[in-house]
C-alpha positions as CSV (number, residue, x, y, z in Angstrom):
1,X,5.3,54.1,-101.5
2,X,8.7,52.6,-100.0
3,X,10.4,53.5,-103.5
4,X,8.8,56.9,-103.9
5,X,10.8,57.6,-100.8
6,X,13.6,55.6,-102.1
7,X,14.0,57.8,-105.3
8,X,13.0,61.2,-103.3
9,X,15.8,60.4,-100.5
10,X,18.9,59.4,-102.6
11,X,22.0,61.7,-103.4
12,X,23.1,61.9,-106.7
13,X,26.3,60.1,-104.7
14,X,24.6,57.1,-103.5
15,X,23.0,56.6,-107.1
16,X,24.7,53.5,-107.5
17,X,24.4,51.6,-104.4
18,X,20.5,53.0,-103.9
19,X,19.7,51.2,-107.5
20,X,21.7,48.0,-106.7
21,X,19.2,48.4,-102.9
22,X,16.0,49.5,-105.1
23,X,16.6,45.9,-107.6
24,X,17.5,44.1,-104.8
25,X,14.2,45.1,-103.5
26,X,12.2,44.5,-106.2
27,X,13.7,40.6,-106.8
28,X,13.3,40.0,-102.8
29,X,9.7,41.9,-102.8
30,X,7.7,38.4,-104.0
31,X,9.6,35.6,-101.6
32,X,8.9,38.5,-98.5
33,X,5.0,39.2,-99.5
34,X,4.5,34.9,-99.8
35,X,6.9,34.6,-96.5
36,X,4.6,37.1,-94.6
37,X,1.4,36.0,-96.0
38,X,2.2,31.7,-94.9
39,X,3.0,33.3,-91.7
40,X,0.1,35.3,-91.3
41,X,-2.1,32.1,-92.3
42,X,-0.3,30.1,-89.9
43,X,-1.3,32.5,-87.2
44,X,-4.7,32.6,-88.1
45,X,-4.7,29.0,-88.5
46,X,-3.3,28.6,-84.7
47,X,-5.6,31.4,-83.6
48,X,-8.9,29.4,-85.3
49,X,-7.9,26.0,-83.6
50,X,-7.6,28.0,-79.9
51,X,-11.2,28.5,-80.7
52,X,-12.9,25.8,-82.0
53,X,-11.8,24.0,-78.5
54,X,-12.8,26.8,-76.8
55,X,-16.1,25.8,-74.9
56,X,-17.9,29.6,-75.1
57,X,-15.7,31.3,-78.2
58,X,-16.8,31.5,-81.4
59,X,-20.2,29.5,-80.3
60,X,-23.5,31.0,-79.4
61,X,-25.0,31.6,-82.8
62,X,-22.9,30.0,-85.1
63,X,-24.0,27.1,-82.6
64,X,-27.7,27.7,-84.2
65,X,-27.0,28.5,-87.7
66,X,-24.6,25.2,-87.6
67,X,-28.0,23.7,-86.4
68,X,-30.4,24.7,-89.0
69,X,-28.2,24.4,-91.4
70,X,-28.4,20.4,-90.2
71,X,-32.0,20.5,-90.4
72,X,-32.4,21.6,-93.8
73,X,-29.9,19.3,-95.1
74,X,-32.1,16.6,-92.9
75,X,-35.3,17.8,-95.0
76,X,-36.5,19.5,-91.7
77,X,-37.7,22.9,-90.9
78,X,-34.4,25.4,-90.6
79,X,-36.5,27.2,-88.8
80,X,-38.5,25.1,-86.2
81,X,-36.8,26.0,-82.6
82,X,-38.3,22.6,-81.2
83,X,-36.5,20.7,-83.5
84,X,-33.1,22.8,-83.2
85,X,-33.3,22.2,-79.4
86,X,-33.7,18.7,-79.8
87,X,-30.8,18.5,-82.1
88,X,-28.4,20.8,-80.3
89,X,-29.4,19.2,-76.6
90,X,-26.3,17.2,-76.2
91,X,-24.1,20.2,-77.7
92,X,-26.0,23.0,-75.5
93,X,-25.6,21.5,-71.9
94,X,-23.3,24.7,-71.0
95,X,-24.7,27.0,-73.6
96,X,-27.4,29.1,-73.6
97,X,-29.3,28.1,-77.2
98,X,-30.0,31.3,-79.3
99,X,-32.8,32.0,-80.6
100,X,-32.2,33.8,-83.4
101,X,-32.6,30.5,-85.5
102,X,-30.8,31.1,-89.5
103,X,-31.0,34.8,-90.3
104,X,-32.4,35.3,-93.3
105,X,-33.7,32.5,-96.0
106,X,-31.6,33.7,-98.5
107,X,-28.6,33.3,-96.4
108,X,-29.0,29.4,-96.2
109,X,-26.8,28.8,-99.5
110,X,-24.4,31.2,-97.9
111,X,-24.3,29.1,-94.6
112,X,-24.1,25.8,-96.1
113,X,-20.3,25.7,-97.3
114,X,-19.4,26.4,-93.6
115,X,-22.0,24.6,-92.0
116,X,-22.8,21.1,-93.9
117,X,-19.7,19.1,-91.9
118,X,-19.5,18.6,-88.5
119,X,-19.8,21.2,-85.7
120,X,-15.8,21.7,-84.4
121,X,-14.7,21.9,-88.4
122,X,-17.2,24.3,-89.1
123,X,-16.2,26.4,-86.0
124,X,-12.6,26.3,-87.7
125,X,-13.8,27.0,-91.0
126,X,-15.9,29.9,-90.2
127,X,-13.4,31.3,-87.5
128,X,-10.1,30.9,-90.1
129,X,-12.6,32.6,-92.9
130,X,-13.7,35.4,-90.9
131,X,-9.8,36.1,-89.5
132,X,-9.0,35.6,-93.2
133,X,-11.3,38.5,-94.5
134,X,-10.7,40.7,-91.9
135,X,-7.0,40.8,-92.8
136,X,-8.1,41.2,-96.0
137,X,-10.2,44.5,-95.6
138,X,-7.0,46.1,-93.3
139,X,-4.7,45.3,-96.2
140,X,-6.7,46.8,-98.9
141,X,-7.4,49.7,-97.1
142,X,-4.0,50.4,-97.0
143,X,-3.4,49.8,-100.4
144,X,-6.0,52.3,-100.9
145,X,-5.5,55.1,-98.6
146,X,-2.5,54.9,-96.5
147,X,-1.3,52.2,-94.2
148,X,-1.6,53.3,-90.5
149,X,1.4,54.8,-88.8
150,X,3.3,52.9,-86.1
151,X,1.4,50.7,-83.8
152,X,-2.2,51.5,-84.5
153,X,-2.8,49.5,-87.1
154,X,-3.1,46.7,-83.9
155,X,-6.2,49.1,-82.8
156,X,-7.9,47.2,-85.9
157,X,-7.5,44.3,-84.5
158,X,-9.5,45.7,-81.4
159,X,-12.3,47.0,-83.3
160,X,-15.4,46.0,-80.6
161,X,-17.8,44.8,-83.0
162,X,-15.4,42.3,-84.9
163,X,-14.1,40.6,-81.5
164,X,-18.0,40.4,-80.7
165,X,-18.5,38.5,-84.5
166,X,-15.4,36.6,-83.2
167,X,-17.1,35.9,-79.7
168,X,-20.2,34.8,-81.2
169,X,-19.3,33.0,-84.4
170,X,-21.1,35.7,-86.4
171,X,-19.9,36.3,-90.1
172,X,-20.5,39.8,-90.1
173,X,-17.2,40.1,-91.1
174,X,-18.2,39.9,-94.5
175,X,-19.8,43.2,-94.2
176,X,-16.5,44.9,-93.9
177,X,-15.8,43.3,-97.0
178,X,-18.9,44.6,-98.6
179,X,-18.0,48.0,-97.1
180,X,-14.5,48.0,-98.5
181,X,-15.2,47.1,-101.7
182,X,-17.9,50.0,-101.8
183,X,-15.2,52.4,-100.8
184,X,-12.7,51.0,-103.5
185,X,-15.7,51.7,-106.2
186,X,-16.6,55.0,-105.3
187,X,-12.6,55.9,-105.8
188,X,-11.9,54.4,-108.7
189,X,-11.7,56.3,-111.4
190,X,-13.4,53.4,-113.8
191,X,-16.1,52.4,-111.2
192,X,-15.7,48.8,-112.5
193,X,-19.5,47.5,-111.9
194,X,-18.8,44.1,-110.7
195,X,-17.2,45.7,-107.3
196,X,-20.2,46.9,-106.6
197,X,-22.1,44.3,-107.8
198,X,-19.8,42.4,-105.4
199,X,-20.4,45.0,-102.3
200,X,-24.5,44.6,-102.7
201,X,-24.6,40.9,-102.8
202,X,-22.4,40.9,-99.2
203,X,-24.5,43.3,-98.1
204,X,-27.9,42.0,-98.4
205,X,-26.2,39.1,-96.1
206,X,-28.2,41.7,-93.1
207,X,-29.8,44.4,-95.4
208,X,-31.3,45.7,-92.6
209,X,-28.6,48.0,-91.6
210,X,-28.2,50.0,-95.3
211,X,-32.0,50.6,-95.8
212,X,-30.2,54.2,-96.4
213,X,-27.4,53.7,-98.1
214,X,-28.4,51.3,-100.7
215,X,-31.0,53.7,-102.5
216,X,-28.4,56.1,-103.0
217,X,-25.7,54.0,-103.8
218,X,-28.3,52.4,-106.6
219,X,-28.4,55.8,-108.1
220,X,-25.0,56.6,-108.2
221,X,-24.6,52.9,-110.0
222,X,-26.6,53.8,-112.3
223,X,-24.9,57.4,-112.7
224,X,-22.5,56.6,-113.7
225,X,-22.4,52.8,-115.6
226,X,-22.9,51.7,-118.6
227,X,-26.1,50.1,-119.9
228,X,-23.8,47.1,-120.5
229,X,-22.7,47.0,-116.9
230,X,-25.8,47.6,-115.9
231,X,-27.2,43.9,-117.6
232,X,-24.2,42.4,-116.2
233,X,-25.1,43.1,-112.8
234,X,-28.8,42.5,-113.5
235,X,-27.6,38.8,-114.4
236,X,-25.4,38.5,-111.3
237,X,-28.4,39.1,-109.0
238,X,-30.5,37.1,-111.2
239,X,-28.0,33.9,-111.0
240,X,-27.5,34.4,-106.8
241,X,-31.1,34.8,-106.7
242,X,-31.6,31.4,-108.2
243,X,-29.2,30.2,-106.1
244,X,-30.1,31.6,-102.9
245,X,-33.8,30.7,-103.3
246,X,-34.0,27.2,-102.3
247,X,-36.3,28.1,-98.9
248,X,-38.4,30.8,-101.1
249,X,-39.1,28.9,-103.8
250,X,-39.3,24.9,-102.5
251,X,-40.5,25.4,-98.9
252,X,-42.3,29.0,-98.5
253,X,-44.1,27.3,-95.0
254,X,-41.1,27.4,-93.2
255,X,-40.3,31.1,-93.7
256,X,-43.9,31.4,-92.7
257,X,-43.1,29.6,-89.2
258,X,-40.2,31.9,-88.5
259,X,-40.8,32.7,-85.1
260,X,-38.7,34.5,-83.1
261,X,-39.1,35.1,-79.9
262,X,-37.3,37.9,-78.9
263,X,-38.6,41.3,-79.4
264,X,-35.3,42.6,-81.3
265,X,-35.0,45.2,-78.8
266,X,-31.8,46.8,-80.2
267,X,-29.8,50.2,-79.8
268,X,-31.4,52.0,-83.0
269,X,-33.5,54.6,-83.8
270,X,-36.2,52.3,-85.0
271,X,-36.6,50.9,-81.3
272,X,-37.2,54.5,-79.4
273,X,-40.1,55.2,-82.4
274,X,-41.6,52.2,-81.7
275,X,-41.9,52.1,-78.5
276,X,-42.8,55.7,-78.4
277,X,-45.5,54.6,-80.9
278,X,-46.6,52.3,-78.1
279,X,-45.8,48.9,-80.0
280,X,-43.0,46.5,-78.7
281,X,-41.5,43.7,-80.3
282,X,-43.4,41.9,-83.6
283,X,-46.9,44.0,-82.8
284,X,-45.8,47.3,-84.6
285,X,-46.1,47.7,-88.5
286,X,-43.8,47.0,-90.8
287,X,-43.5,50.6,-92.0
288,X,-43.1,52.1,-88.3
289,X,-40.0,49.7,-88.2
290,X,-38.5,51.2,-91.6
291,X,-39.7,54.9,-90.4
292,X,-36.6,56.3,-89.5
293,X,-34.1,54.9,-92.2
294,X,-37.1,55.7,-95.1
295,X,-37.2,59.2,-93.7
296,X,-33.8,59.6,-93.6
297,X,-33.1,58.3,-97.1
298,X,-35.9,60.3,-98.5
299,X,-34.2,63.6,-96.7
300,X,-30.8,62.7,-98.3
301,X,-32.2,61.9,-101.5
302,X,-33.3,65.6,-102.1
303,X,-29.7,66.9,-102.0
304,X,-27.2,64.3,-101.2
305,X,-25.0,62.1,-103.9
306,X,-22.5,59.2,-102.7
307,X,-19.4,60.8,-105.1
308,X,-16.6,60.3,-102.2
309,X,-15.6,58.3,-99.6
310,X,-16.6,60.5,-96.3
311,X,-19.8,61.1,-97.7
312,X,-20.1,57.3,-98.0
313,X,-18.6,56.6,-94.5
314,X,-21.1,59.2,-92.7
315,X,-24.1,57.8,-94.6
316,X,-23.2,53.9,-93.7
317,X,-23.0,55.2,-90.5
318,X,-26.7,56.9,-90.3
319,X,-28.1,53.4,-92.0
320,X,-26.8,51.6,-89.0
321,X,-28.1,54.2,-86.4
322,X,-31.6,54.2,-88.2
323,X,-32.0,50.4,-89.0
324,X,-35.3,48.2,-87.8
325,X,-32.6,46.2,-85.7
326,X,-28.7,45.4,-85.7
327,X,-26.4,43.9,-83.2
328,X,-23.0,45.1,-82.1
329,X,-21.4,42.6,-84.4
330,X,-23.4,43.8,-87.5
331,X,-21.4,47.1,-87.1
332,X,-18.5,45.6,-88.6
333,X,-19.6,47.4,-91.6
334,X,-18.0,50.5,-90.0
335,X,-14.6,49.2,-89.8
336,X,-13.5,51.2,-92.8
337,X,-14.9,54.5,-90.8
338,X,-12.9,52.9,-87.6
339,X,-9.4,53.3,-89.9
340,X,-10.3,56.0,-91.2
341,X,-10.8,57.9,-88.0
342,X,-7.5,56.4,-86.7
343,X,-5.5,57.2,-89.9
344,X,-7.0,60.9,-89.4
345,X,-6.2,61.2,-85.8
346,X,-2.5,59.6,-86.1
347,X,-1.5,62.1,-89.0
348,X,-2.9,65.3,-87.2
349,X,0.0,67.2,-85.6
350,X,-2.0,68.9,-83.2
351,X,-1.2,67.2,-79.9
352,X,-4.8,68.0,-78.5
353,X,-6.3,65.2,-81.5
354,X,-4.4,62.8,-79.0
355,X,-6.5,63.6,-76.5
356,X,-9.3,62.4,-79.2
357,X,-7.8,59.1,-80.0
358,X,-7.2,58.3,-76.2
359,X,-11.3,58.9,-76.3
360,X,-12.7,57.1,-78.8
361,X,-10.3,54.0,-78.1
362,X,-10.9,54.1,-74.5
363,X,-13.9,51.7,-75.4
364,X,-11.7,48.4,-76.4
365,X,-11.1,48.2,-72.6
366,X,-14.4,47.5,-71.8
367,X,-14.4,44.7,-74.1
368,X,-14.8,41.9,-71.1
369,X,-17.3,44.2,-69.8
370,X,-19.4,43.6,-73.1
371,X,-19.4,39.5,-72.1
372,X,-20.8,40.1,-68.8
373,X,-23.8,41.8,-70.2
374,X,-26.8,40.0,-70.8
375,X,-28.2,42.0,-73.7
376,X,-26.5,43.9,-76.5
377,X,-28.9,47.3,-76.2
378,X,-26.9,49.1,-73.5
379,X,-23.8,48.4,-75.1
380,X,-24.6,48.7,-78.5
381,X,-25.9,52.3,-77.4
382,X,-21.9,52.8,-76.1
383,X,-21.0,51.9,-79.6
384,X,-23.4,54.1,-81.9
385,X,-22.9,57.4,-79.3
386,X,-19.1,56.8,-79.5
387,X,-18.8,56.1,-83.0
388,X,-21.2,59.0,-83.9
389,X,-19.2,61.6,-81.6
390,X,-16.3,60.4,-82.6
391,X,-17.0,61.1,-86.3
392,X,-18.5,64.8,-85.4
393,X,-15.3,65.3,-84.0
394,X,-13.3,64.2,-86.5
395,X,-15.0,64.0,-89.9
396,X,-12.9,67.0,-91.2
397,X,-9.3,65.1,-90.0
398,X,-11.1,62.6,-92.1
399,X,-11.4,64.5,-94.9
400,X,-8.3,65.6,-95.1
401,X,-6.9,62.5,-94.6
402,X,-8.9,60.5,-97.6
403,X,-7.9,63.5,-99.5
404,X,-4.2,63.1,-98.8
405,X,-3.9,59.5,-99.1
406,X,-6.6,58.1,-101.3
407,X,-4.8,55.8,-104.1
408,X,-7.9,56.0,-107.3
409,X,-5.9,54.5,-109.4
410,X,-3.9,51.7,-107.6
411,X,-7.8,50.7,-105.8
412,X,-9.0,50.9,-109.7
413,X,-6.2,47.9,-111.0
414,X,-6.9,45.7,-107.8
């Protein structure tokens, strides 16, 4: 982009001295991309160390997956909250034990190369990696639609649900990732299969919140791949499977004694019909808990296909809304939907879209409000009504914005 305007502004005058500037440029452009990137490391680095001597950052459940992740490499039940409260009780004097013990089974092997050494590197590990990726998802982004103008590209960096990951040592970050890498497919002009192959496998880290999107995305996958793709991806589950089954296939009694004991009370759809239904907590039916996001997929199914990026962003967004259960730091899988709505708003040159943005950012000042509050629901409700509005409003800024400033075929060579 910097040399398109380069070439575009020069004077036939100035040729000379713009192409000595332009190769000048070029030679410099390496040294100043590994300059910024050991600085931005460094950063992180100092901003991961602030936290692992925190006493409350970056704690509360990567407190308990650190913990189960212990037990299992003990030979002990990950999932046995006795055990994980005897284990934690020196760590746990000041901190209220989650219990939300693991996540899922299959996300053990994903735990274990942040979680097998002791608790303060693990905090490190897990708060430099999720920093890391973060950074990560902003950059490509930019690479693939437009870096965001002036100063908001520091609203990113105020996104609720990733300083709530941050606050509670979550790794939903990874979501974002699987997001962004979903985005890049769709707009690719080759749809290279192992991005999405990619995407999926981050993904069913929580596939609670996608029970919509992933359907649809499946058919668009196999749309438009080829049957040799299509193996290839076959094989990647197959191999993760193997190695993400330890729990499933060695020790299926402990998934049987997952108990949680918390009725997973959370800001979606799926609560209100269950509790409308009469049933609270682990009493209603499996299917009554899926109800709204198989509905909604099976409505969408008749008429909608996943060919661009808004269509993509609006339907992640109704998989969130219409999940069994997610928590405010599982939304991080909206983050592209959060740039793209600033991107849209920043470009618009109608002064009353200010009036938008002033709107839907008003909400990152109620951030220490969000740590006072003893459960997420009320302020995961904030979050889906805001982000929801906020894309009614603006969804066709958003379209026009994708449309102006999508890259195919620089996201199709990365």
């Amino acid at each position: 982009m910097f040399l398109v305007r380069v070439f575009t502004n020069c004077a036939p005058r100035n040729k000379q001295r713009s192409s000595l500037r332009i190769r000048s440029y070029l030679s410099s452009a390496p040294t100043m991309r590994h300059t910024h990137l050991v600085i931005t490391l460094s950063l992180f680095a100092v901003v991961s160390l602030w936290i692992t001597r925190s006493p409350l950052f970056g704690v509360f459940d990567s407190l308990t997956h650190w913990g189960a992740v212990q037990l299992f490499l003990q030979g002990h039940d990950p999932y046995d909250f006795d055990a994980l409260r005897a284990l934690l009780s020196e760590r746990m004097k000041n901190v209220p034990l989650s219990q939300r013990i693991g996540g899922h089974p299959w996300t053990l092997t994903f735990m274990l190369p942040f979680y097998a050494w002791p608790f303060p590197l693990a905090k490190f590990l897990l708060a430099f990696t999720n920093l890391s990726v973060y950074h990560l998802c902003i950059v490509r982004l930019g690479k693939m639609w437009n870096p965001l103008p002036r100063f908001t590209p520091l609203l990113m960096w105020l996104y609720i649900p990733f300083l709530v990951a941050m606050y509670f040592g979550q790794f939903s970050v990874f979501l974002a990732l699987g997001t962004v890498l979903l985005l890049e497919w769709i707009q690719s002009e080759n749809r290279p299969w192992w991005k999405w192959t990619a995407a999926m496998a981050l993904l069913a880290l929580k596939p609670q919140g996608f029970l919509v999107a992933a359907p649809l995305l499946g058919l668009e996958f196999l749309r438009t791949t080829s049957p040799t793709d299509r193996v290839r991806t076959i094989g990647v589950f197959a191999l993760l499977a193997v190695i993400s089954s330890p729990l499933l296939v060695f020790f299926p009694e402990w998934i049987a004694s997952n108990h949680f004991s918390h009725d997973l009370r959370t800001a979606t759809l799926s609560t209100y019909v269950r509790e409308a239904a009469g049933f609270f907590g682990y009493d209603s039916p499996l299917w009554l808990w899926a109800l709204p996001a198989l509905a909604s997929g099976a409505l969408l199914a008749r008429g909608v296909m996943i060919t661009n990026a808004p269509t993509l962003l609006v339907v992640l967004l109704l998989s969130q809304l219409t999940a069994p259960y997610i928590w405010v730091y599982d939304a991080c899988a909206l983050m592209p939907l959060f740039y793209a709505l600033i991107g849209a708003i920043a470009t618009m040159k109608e002064p009353r879209w200010r009036w938008h943005l002033g709107g839907i950012f008003a909400s990152v000042a109620i951030f220490p409000i969000y740590l006072s509050i003893d459960s997420d629901f009320s302020f995961m409700v904030m979050h889906n009504v805001s982000m929801g509005i906020a894309t009614a409003l603006v969804l066709p800024g958003v379209r026009e914005y994708l449309k102006n400033y999508s890259s195919p075929v620089s996201c199709s060579n990365n």
